[in-house]
C-alpha positions in Angstrom: -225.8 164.6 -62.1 -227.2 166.2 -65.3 -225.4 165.7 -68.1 -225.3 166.0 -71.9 -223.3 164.1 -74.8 -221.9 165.4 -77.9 -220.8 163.0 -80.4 -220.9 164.0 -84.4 -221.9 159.9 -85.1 -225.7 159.7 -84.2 -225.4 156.0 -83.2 -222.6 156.8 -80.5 -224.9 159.3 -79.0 -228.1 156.4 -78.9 -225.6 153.8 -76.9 -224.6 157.1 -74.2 -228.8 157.5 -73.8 -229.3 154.3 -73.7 -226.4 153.0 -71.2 -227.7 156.4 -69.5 -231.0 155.6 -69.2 -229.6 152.2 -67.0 -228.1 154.6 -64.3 -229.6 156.4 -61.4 -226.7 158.4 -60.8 -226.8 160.6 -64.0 -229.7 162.4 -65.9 -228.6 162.7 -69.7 -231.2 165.8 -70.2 -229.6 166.6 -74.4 -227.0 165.4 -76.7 -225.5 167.6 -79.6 -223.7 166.6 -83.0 -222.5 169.9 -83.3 -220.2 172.1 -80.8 -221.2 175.4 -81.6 -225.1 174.2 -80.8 -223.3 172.2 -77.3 -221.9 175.5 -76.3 -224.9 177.9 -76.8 -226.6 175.4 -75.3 -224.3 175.4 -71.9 -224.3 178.8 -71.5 -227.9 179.1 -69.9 -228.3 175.6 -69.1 -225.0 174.4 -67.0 -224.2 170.9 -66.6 -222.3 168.3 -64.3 -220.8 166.5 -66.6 -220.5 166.1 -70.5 -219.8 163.0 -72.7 -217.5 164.4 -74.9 -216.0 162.5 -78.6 -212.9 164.0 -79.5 -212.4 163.6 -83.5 -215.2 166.2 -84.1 -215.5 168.3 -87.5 -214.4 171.7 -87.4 -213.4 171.8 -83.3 -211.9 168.8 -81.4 -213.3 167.6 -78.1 -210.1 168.5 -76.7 -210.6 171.9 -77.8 -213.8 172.3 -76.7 -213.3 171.4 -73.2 -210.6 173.7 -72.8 -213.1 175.8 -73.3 -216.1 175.3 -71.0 -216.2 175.9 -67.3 -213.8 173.9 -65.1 -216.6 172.7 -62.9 -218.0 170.6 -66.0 -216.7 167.0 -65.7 -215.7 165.3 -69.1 -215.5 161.8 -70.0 -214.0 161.5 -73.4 -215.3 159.3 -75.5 -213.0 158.1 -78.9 -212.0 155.6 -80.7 -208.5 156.8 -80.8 -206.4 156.0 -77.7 -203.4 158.5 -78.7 -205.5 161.4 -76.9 -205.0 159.8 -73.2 -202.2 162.0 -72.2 -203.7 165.1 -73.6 -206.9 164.3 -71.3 -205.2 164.2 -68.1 -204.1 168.0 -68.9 -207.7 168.9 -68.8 -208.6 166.8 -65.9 -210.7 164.5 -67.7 -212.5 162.3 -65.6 -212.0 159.4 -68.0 -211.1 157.9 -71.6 -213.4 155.4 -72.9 -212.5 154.0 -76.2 -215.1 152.7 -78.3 -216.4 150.3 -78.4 -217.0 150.1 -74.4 -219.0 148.1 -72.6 -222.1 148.8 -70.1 -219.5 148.0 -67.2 -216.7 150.8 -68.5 -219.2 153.0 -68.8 -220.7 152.7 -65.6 -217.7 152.9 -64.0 -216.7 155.9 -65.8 -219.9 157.5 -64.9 -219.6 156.4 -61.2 -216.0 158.1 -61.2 -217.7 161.3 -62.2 -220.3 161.2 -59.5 -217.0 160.2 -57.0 -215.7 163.8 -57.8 -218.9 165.6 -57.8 -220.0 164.5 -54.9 -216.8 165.4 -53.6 -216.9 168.7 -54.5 -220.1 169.5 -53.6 -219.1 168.4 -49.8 -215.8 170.9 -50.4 -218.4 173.7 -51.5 -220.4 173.0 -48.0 -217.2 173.0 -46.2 -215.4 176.0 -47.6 -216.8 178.5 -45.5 -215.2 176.3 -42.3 -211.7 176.6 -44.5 -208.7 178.5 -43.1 -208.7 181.5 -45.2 -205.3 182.5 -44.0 -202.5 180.7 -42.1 -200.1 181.8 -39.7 -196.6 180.7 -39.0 -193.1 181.5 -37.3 -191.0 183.8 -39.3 -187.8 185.9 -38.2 -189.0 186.2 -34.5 -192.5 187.0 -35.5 -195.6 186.0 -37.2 -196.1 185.9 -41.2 -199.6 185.6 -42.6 -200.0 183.5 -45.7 -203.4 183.7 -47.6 -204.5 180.3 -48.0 -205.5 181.1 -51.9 -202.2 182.8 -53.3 -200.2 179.5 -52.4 -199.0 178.6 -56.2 -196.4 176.0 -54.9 -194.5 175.2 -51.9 -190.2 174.1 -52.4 -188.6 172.2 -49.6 -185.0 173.5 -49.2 -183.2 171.4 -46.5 -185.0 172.7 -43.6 -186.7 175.4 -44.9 -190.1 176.1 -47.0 -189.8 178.5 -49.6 -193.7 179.4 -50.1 -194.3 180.6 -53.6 -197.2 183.4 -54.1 -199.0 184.5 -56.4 -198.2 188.5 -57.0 -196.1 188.2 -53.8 -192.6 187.4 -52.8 -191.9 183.9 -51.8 -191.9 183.2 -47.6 -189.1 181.4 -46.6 -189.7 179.2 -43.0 -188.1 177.2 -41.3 -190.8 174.2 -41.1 -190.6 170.1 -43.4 -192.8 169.7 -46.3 -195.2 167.3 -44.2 -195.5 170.1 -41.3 -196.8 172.2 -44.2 -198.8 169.8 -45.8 -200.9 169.1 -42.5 -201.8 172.7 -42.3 -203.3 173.2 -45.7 -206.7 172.1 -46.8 -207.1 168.5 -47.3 -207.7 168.0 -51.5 -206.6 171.6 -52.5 -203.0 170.7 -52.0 -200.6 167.7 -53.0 -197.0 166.4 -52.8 -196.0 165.5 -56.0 -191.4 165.3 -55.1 -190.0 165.3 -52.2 -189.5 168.7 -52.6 -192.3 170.0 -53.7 -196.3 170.6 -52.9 -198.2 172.2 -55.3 -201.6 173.8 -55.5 -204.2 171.7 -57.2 -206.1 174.5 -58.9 -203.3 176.5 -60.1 -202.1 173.5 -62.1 -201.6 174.8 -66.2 -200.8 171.8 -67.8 -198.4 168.5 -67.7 -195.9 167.7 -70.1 -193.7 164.6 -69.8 -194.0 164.1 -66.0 -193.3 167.8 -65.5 -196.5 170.3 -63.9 -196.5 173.5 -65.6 -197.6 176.4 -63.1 -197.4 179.7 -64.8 -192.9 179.9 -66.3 -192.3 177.0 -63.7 -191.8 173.5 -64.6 -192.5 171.4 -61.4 -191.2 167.6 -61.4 -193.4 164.9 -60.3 -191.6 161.9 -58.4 -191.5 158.2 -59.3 -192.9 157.7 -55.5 -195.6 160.4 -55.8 -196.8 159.8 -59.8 -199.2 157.1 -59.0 -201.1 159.2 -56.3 -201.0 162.2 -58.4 -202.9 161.0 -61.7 -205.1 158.9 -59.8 -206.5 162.0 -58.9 -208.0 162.7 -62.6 -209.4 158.7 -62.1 -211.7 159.7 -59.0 
């Protein structure tokens, strides 16, 4: 993976290089004190994955990654640990609070190249991806495109399919029918009454997924599944 670090404490961005320079897996090609030089520098030269410190002058860390691409993995690293919730929101792939050790970073590091190599097997295997999906509706067919799915509500024994731009589908099908039909990793259960899509996540607040107005709960059964999926 190619990476960079941006930390405004010099010293913190000689211990990334150096723990860096002990691991095969990642390629630490610039670091940055600054975010305004981080971001001009990312926008000809994209990277896998950025070490990122939160308390930074003038922008935070947390700001900053809200504003990169969503392909860029982030490991945050701070010496505050109030900021772990508000890393799961941006996906982060981990929080390491300093000081860490060699060990936590590596295995911070080796989470990152989990979920890269992960996707880049997703990016081979889209083209093999159902685009669209067919089912049983009111005597008929209905065709569902794969990529408007925003959510999917279980109501008793019926689906209630919710699009984006579209009016809900209603079918008469469980939620783990459904879920063996979508793509494996773009969907998720999250309740017993409710799958949602992965990249049409917002934001979550309190146990709650915010998707556009709608606040989607996440069960006690399904929570630990769910986040470990921003710890891959």
């Amino acid at each position: 993976m190619k990476a960079i670090a941006l930390d405004d404490e010099r010293p913190a961005l000689d211990v990334i290089d150096a723990f860096c320079s002990r691991i095969d897996s990642v390629d630490l090609v610039k670091t940055f004190t600054r975010t305004g030089e981080a971001r001009l520098y990312l926008e000809t030269n994209p990277v896998d994955l950025i070490f990122l410190d939160i308390n930074m002058p003038k922008e935070s860390g947390l700001d900053f990654s809200k504003s990169i691409s969503r392909q860029t993995l982030v490991i945050f690293t701070t010496a505050y640990s109030e900021y772990a919730l508000e890393s799961y929101e941006v996906e982060a792939v981990d929080y390491l609070l300093k000081p860490y050790t060699f060990d936590r970073f590596a295995k911070a590091v080796q989470r990152a190249h989990s979920r890269w190599h992960s996707r880049q097997q997703t990016d081979n295997q889209e083209t093999a991806e159902p685009k669209q999906l067919f089912f049983r509706a009111d005597y008929g067919l209905v065709k569902v495109t794969v990529s408007d799915i925003i959510f999917i509500e279980g109501l008793d024994n019926y689906l209630k399919i919710h699009l984006r731009e579209a009016s809900p589908v209603v079918l008469r099908l469980t939620l783990k029918a459904m879920l063996d039909e979508l793509p494996a990793g773009k969907f998720i259960r999250v309740h017993r009454s409710f799958i949602v899509a992965f990249d049409k996540i917002q934001s979550i607040r309190s146990k709650m997924i915010v998707i556009g107005d709608e606040e989607i709960p996440i069960g006690s059964s399904y929570e630990k599944e769910f986040f470990s999926l921003f710890m891959k």
